[in-house]
KERO-930141 format. One record per residue (C-alpha): residue in three letters; residue number from 1; x, y, z. Coordinates in Angstrom, 1 decimal, decimal comma, always signed. Layout:
[r ALA; NUM; [X; Y; Z]]
...
! end
This chain:
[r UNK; 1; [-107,2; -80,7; +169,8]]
[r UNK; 2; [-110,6; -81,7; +168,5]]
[r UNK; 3; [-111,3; -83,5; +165,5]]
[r UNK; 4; [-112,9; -80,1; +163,6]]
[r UNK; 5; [-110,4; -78,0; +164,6]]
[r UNK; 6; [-107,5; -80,2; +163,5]]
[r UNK; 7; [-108,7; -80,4; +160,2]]
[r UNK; 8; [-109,6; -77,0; +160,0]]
[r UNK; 9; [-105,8; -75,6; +161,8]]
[r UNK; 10; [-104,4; -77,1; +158,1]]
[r UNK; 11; [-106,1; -74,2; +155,7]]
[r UNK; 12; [-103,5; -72,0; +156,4]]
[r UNK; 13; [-103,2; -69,8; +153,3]]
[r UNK; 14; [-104,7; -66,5; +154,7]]
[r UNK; 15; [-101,6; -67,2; +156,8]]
[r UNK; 16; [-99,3; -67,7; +154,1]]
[r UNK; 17; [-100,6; -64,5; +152,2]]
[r UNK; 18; [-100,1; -62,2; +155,2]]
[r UNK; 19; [-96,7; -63,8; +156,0]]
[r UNK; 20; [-95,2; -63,0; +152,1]]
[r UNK; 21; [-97,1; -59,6; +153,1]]
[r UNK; 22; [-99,6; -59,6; +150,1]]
[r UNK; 23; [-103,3; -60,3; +152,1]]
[r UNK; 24; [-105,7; -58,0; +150,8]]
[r UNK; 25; [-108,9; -58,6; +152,3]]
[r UNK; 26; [-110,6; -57,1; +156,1]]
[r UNK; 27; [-109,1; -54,1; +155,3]]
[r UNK; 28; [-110,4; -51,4; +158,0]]
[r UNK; 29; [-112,4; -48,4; +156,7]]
[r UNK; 30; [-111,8; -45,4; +159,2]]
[r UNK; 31; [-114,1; -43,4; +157,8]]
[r UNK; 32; [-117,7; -43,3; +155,5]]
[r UNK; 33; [-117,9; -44,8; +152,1]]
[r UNK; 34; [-116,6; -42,0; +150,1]]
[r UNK; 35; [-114,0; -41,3; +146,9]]
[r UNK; 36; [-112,0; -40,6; +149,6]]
[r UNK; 37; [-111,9; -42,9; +152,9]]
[r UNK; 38; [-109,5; -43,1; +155,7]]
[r UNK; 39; [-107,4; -46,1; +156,2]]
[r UNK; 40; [-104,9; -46,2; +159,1]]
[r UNK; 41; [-104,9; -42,3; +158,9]]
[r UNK; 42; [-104,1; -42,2; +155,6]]
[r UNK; 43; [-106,3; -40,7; +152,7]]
[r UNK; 44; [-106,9; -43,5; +149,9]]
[r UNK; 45; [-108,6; -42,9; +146,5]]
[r UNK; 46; [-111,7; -45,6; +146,9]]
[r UNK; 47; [-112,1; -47,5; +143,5]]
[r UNK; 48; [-113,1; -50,5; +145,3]]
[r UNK; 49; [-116,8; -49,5; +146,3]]
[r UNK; 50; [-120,6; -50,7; +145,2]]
[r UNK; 51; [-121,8; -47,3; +145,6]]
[r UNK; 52; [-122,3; -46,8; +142,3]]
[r UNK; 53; [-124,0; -43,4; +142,6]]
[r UNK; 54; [-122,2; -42,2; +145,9]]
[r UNK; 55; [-124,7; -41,7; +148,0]]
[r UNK; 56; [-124,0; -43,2; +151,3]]
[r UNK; 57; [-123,0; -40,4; +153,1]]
[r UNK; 58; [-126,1; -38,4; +151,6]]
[r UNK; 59; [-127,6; -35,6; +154,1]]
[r UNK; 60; [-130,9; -36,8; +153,3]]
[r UNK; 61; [-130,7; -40,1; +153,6]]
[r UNK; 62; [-128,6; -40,0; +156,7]]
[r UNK; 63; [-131,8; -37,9; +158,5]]
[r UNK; 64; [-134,0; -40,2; +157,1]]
[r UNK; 65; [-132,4; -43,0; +158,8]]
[r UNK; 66; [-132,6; -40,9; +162,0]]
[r UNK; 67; [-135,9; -40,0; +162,0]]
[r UNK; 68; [-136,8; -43,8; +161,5]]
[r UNK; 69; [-134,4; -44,5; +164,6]]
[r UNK; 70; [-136,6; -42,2; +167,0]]
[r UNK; 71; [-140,0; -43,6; +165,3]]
[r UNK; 72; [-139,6; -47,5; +165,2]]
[r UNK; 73; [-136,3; -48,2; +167,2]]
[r UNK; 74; [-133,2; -49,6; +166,2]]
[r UNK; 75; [-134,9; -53,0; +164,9]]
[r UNK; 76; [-138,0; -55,1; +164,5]]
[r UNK; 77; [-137,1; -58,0; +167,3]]
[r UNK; 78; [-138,7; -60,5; +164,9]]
[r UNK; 79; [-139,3; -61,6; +161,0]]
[r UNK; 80; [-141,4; -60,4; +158,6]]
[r UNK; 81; [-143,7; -63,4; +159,1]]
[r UNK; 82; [-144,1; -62,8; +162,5]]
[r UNK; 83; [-144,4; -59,4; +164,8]]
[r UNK; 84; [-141,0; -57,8; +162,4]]
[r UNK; 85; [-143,4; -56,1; +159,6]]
[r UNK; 86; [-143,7; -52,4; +159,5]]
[r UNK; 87; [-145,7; -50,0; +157,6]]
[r UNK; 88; [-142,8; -48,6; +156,2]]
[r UNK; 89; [-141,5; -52,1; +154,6]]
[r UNK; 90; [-145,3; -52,0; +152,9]]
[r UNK; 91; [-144,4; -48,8; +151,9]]
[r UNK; 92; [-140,8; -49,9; +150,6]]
[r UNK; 93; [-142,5; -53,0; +148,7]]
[r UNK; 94; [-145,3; -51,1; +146,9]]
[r UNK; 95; [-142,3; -48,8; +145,9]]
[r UNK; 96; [-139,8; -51,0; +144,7]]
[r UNK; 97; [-143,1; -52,8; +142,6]]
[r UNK; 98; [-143,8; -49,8; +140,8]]
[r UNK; 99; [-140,2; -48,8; +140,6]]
[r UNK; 100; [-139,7; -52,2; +138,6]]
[r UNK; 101; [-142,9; -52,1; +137,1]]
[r UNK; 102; [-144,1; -55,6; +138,5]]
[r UNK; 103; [-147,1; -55,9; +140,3]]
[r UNK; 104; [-145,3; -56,4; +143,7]]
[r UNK; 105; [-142,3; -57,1; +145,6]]
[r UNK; 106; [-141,1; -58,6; +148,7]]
[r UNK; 107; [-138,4; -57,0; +150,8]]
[r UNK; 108; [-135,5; -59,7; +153,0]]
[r UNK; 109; [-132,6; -58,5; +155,4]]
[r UNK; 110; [-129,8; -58,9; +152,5]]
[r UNK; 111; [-129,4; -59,6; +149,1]]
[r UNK; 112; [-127,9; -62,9; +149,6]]
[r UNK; 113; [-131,1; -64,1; +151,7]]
[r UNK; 114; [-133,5; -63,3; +148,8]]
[r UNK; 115; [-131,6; -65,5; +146,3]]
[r UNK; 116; [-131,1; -68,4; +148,8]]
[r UNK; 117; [-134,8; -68,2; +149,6]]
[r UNK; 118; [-136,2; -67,5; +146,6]]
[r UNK; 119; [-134,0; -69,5; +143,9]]
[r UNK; 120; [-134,4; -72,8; +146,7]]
[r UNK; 121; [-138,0; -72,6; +146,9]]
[r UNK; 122; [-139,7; -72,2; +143,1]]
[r UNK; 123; [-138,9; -75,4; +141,7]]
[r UNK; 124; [-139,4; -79,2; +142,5]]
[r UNK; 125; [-137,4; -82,5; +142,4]]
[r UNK; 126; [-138,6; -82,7; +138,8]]
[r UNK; 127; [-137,8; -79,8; +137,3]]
[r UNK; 128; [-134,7; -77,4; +136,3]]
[r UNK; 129; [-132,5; -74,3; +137,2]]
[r UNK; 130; [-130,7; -73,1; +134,7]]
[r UNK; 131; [-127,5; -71,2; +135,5]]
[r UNK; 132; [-124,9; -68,9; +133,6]]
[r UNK; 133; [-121,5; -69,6; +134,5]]
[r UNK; 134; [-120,5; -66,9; +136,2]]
[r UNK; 135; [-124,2; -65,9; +138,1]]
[r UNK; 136; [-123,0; -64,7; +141,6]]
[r UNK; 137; [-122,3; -66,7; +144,4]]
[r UNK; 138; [-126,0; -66,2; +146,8]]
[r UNK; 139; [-127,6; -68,1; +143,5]]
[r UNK; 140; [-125,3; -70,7; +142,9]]
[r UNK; 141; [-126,3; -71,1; +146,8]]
[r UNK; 142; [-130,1; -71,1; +146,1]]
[r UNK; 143; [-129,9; -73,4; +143,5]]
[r UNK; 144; [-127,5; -75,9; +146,2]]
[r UNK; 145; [-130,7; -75,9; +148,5]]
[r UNK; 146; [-133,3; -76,8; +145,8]]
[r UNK; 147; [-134,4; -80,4; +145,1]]
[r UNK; 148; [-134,2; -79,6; +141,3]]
[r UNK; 149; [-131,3; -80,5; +138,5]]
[r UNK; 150; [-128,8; -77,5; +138,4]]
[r UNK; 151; [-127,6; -76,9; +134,9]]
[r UNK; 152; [-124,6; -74,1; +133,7]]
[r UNK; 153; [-124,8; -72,8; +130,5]]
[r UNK; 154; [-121,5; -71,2; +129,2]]
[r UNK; 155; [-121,5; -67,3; +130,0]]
[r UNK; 156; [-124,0; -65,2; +128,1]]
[r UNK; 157; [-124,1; -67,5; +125,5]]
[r UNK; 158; [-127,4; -68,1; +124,1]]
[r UNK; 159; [-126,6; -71,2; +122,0]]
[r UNK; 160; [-125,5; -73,0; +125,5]]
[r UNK; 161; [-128,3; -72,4; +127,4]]
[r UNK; 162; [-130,5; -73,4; +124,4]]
[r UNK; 163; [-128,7; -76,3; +124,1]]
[r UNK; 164; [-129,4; -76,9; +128,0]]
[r UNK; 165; [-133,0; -75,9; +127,4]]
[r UNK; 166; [-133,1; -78,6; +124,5]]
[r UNK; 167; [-132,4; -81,9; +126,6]]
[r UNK; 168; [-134,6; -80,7; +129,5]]
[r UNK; 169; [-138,0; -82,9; +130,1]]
[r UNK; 170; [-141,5; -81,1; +128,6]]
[r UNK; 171; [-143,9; -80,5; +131,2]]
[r UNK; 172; [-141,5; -79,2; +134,0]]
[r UNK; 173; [-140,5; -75,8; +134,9]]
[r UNK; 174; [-137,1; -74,1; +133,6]]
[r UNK; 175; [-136,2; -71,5; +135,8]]
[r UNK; 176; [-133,3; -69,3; +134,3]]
[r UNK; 177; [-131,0; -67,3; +137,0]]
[r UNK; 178; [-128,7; -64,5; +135,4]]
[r UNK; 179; [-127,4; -61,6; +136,8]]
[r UNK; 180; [-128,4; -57,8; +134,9]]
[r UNK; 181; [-124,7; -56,9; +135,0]]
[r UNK; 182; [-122,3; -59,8; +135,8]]
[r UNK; 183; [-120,5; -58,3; +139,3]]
[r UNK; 184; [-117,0; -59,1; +138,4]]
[r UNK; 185; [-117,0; -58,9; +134,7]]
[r UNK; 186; [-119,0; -55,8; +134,5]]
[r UNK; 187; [-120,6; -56,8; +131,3]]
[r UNK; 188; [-124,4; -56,8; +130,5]]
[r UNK; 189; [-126,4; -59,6; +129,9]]
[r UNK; 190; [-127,7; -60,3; +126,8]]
[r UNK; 191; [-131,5; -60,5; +127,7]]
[r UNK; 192; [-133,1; -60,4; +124,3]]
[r UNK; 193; [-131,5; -63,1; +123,1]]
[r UNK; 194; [-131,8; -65,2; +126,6]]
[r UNK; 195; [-136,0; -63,8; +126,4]]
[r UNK; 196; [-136,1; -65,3; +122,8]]
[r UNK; 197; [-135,0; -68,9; +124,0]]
[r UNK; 198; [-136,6; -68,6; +127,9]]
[r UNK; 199; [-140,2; -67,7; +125,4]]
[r UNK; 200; [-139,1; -70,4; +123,0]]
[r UNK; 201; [-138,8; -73,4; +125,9]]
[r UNK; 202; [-141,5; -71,9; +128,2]]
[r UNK; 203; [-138,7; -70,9; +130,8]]
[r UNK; 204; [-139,2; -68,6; +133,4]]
[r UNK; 205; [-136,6; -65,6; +133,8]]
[r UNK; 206; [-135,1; -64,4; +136,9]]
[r UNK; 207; [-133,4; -61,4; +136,9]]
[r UNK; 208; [-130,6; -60,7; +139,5]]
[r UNK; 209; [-130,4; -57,0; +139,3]]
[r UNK; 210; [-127,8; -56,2; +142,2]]
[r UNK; 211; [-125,4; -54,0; +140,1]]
[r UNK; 212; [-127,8; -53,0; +137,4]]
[r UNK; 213; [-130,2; -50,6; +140,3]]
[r UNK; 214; [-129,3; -47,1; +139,7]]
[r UNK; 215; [-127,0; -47,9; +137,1]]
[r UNK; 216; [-129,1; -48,4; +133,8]]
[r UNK; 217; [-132,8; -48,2; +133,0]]
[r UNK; 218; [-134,8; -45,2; +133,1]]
[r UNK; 219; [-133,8; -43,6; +136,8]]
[r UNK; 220; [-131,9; -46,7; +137,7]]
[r UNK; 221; [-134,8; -48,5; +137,1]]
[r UNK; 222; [-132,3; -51,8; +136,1]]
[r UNK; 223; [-131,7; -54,2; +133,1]]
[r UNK; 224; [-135,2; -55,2; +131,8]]
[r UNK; 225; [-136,3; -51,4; +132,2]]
[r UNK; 226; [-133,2; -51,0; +129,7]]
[r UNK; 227; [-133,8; -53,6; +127,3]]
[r UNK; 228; [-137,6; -52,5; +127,5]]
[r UNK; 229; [-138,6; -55,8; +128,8]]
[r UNK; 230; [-140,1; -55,6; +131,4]]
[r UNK; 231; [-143,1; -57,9; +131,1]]
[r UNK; 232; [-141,0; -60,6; +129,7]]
[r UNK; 233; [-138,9; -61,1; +133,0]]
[r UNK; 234; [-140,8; -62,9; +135,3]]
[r UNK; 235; [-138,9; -62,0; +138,8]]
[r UNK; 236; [-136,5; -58,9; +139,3]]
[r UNK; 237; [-134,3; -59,1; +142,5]]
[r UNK; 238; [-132,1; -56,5; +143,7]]
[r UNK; 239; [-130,2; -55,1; +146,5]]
[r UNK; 240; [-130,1; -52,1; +149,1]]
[r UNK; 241; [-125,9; -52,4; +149,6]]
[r UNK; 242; [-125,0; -50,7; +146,4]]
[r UNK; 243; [-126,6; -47,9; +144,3]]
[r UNK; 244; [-129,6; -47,8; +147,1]]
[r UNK; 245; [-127,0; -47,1; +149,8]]
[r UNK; 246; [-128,5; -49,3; +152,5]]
[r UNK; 247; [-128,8; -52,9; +153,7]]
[r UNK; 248; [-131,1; -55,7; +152,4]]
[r UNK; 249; [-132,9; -56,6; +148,8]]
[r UNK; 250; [-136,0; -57,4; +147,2]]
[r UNK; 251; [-137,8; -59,7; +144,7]]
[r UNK; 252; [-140,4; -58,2; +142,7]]
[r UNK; 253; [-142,8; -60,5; +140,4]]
[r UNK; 254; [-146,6; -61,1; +140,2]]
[r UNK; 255; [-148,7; -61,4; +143,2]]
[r UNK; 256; [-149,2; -65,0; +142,5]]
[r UNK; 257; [-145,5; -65,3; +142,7]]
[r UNK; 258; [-145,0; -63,1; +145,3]]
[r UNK; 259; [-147,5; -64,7; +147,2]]
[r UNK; 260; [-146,5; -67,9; +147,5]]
[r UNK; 261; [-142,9; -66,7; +148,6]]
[r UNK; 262; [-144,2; -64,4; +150,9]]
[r UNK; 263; [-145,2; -67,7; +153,4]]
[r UNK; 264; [-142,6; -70,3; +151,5]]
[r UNK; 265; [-139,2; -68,9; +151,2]]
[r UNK; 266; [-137,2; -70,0; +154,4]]
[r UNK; 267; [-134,5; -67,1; +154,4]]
[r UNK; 268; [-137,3; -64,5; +154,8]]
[r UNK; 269; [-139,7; -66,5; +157,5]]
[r UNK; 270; [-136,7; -67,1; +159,5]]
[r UNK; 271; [-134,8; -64,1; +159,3]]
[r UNK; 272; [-135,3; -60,8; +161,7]]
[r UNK; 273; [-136,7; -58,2; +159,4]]
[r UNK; 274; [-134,7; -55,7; +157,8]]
[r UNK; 275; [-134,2; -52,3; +160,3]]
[r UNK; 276; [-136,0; -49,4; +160,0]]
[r UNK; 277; [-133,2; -47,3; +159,2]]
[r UNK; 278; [-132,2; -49,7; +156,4]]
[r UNK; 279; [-135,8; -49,2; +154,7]]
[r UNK; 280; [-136,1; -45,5; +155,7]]
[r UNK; 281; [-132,9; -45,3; +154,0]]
[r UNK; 282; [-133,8; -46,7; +150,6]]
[r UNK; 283; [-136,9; -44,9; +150,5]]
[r UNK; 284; [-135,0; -41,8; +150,9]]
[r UNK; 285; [-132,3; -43,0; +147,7]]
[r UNK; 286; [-135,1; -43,7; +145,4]]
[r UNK; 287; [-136,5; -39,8; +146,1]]
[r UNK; 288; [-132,7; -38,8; +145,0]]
[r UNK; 289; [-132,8; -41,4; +142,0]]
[r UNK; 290; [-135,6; -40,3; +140,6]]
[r UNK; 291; [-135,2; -36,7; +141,3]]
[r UNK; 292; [-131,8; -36,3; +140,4]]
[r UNK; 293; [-131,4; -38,7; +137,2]]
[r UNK; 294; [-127,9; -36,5; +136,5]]
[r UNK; 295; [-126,2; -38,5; +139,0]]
[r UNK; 296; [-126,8; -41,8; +136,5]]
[r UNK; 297; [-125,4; -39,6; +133,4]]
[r UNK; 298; [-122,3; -38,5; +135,3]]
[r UNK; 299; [-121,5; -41,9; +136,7]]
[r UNK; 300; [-121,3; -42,9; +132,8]]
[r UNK; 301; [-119,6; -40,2; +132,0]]
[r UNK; 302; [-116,5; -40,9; +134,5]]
[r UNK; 303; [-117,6; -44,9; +133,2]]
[r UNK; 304; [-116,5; -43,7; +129,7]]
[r UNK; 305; [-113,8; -42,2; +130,5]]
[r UNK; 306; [-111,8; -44,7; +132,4]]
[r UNK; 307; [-112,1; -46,7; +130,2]]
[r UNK; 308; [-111,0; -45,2; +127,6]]
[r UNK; 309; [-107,7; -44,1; +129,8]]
[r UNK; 310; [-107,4; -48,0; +130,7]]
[r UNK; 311; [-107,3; -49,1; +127,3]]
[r UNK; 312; [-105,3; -46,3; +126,3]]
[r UNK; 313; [-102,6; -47,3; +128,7]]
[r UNK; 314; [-102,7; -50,8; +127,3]]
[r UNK; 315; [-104,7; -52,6; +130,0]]
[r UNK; 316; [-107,2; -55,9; +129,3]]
[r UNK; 317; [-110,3; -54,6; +130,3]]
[r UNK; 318; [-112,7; -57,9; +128,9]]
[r UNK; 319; [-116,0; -57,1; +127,8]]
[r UNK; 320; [-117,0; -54,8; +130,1]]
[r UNK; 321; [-119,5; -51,5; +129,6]]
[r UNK; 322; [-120,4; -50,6; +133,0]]
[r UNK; 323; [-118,8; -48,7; +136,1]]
[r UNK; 324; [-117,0; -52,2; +136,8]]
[r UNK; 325; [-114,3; -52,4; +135,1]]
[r UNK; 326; [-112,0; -55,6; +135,1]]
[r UNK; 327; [-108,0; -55,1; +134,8]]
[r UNK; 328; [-107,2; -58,7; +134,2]]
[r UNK; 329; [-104,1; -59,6; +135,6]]
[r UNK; 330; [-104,0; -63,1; +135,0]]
[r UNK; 331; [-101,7; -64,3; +137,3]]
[r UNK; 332; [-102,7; -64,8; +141,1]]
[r UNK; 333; [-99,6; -63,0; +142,8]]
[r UNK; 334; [-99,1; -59,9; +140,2]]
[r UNK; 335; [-102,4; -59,2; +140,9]]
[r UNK; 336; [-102,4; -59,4; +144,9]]
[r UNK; 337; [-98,7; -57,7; +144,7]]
[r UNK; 338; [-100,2; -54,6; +142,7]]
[r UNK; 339; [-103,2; -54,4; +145,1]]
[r UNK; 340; [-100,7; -53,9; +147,8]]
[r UNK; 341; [-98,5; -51,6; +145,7]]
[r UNK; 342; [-101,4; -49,9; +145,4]]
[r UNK; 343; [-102,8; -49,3; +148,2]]
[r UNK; 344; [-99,0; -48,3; +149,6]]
[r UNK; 345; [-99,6; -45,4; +147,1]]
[r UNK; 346; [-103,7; -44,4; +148,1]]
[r UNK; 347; [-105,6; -45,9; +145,5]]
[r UNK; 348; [-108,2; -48,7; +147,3]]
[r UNK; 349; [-108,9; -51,5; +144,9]]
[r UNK; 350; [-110,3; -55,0; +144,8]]
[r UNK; 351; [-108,5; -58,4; +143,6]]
[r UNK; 352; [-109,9; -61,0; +142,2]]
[r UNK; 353; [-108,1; -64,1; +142,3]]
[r UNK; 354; [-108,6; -67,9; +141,7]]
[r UNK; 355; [-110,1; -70,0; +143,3]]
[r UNK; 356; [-112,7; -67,0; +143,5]]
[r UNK; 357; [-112,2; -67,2; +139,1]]
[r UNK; 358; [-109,8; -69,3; +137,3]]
[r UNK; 359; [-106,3; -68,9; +137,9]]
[r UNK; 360; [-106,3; -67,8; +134,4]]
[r UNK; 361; [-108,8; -65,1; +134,7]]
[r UNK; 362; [-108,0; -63,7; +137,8]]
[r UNK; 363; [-108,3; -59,2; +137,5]]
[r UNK; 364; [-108,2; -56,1; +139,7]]
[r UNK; 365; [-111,7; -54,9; +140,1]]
[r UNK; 366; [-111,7; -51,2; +139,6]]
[r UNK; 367; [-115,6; -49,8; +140,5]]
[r UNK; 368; [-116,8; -46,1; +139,9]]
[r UNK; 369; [-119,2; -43,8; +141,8]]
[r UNK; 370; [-121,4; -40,9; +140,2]]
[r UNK; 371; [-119,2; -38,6; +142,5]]
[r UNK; 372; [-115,7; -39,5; +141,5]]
[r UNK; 373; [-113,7; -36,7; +139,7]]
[r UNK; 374; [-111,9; -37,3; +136,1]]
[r UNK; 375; [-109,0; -35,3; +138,6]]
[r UNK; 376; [-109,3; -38,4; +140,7]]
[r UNK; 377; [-109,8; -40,7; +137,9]]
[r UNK; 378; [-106,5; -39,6; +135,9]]
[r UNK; 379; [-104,6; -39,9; +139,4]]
[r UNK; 380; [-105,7; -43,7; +140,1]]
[r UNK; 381; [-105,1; -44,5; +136,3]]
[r UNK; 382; [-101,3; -43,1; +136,4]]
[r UNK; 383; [-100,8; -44,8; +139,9]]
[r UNK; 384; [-102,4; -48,3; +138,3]]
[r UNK; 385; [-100,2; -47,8; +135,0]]
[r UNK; 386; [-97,1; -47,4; +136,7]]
[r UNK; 387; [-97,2; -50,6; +139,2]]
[r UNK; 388; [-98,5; -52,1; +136,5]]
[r UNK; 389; [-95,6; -51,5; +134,5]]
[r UNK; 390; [-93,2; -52,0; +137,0]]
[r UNK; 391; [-94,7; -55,8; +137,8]]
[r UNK; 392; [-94,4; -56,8; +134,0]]
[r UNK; 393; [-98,6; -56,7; +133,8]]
[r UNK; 394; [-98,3; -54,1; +131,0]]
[r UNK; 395; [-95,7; -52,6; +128,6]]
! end
């Protein structure tokens, strides 16, 4: 045996978890990204999904993707940079910008490649990223490629990252990365306060608004739309794999900005251009976002409610005040031994277990779509209540 695959044949525990029977990951999907999806022929209540307004089986945006098929093809065959750009990724871009409300945006192949390229490339050796905490994982990433000094501020805590802000040197840049809504938590962050100190120490604010498209701000428009500050972010990302029911992301921001990414940011020059389909696809979403702004208030209203059920049935559900809702578990094999309780009785949901959080901290992630049912809401909370109960999580 080789000298990589010797050290490698030791990680074993994916082994180890299937062995004792509780693995929960690779699950296969039989079906399309519904409340309701197929697994081994079985129908399974999907709490586990990004689709936060369920539109991924959409008629509209399904023939949208078609029609894009049988105009451009099935792909580009290049990047952006190079022969991959179509008119209809300039029409995405100029849509996304205004959708925003930022003078213009840049679109990349997936969400992860515009926080690698564009958290890697704004800074230099002398200056500063400042991170919360618990930022996602494609920024901690970004910031692992940049020259500059990575600093973590405790999470949404204003008084940290002041504190952080205090000891760094005048005259360099200070680049603050958050996320809108924190993707595991499912709490918002607190962007007045984080505006007040970013205005206070000259920081620029970067805005990762994966799981805050489509789910606040006027028509989905995300977290500085809801905060009504807008013009104090500097750069608003966001992704096509949740709400927007597609594949890739965006960074949107001032031309200068833009500009300057558009022929510096490696993960976009050197990356095959997002497919036709995919940006046919979003273009199509944002029609039924804006048209259809009912499908925000009703994935609040099922929001609401199961929360209120969660709590109700004595559950730990943090800080959260979005469709992600966080049962916390707090120990590692409850929580991957009720996922596969659960799942044994049709209810799809997603652990969350150290070292992905601390051992401490670890939760079932329980996600809602616009198009769930509070029949199907009720069902998945009695099914979660009861193995819960039976494992000693609750009383």
């Amino acid at each position: 045996m080789r000298t990589l695959q010797e050290r490698l044949s030791k990680y074993d525990a994916p082994q180890k978890a299937m062995k004792e029977g509780i693995y929960p990951y690779f699950r296969e999907i039989e079906s399309d990204q519904d409340t309701v999806v197929k697994i081994r022929g079985k129908d399974v209540l999907m709490f586990g999904s990004n689709s936060y307004l369920g539109l991924t089986n959409h008629p509209a945006i399904k023939e949208a993707a078609k029609k894009a098929v049988d105009k451009y093809g099935t792909g580009c065959a290049g990047s952006r940079f190079l022969n991959g750009t179509l008119d209809i990724h300039i029409e995405l871009e100029k849509r996304l910008a205004s959708f925003v409300g930022k003078e213009e945006a840049l679109c990349y192949s997936t969400g992860f490649q515009v926080n690698l390229g564009v958290v890697s490339v704004l800074t230099g050796r002398s200056d500063y990223i400042l991170l919360d905490e618990l930022d996602h994982a494609s920024i901690i990433e970004g910031s692992r490629l940049s020259f500059s000094k990575v600093l973590k501020y405790d999470h949404n805590n204003m008084a940290s990252l002041e504190s952080k802000l205090r000891h760094c040197s005048p005259g360099t840049l200070k680049l603050i990365v958050t996320d809108g809504i924190f993707s595991m938590e499912g709490d918002i962050v607190d962007l007045p306060g984080l505006v007040n100190v970013a205005e206070k120490y000259d920081a620029t604010v970067m805005l990762d608004d994966a799981h805050s498209i489509g789910v606040i701000g006027r028509n989905g428009a995300g977290t500085a739309d809801h905060f009504g500050l807008t013009d104090k972010v500097d750069l608003i990302m966001g992704t096509f794999s949740k709400s927007l029911a597609s594949l890739g992301g965006f960074i949107a921001s001032d031309s200068y900005t833009i500009n300057y990414l558009r022929h510096n940011s490696r993960s976009l020059i050197f990356s095959a251009s997002m497919t036709p389909a995919s940006a046919a696809s979003v273009l199509a979403a944002l029609d039924i976002m804006e048209n259809e702004p009912e499908r925000i208030g009703r994935l609040w209203e099922m929001t609401r409610y199961a929360l209120k059920l969660f709590k109700q049935a004595g559950f730990d559900t943090g800080k959260s005040e979005t469709p992600i809702i966080p049962l916390f578990i707090r120990d590692n094999i409850k929580a991957l031994l009720l996922t596969k309780a659960l799942l044994a009785d049709g209810v799809f949901v997603n652990p969350v277990v150290s070292p992905a959080v601390p051992k401490e901290d670890c939760l079932i992630r329980y996600s809602l779509m616009a198009t769930h049912t509070r029949e199907q809401v009720d069902i998945s909370v009695e099914k979660i209540s009861k193995a819960a109960k039976e494992l000693g999580i609750i009383g």
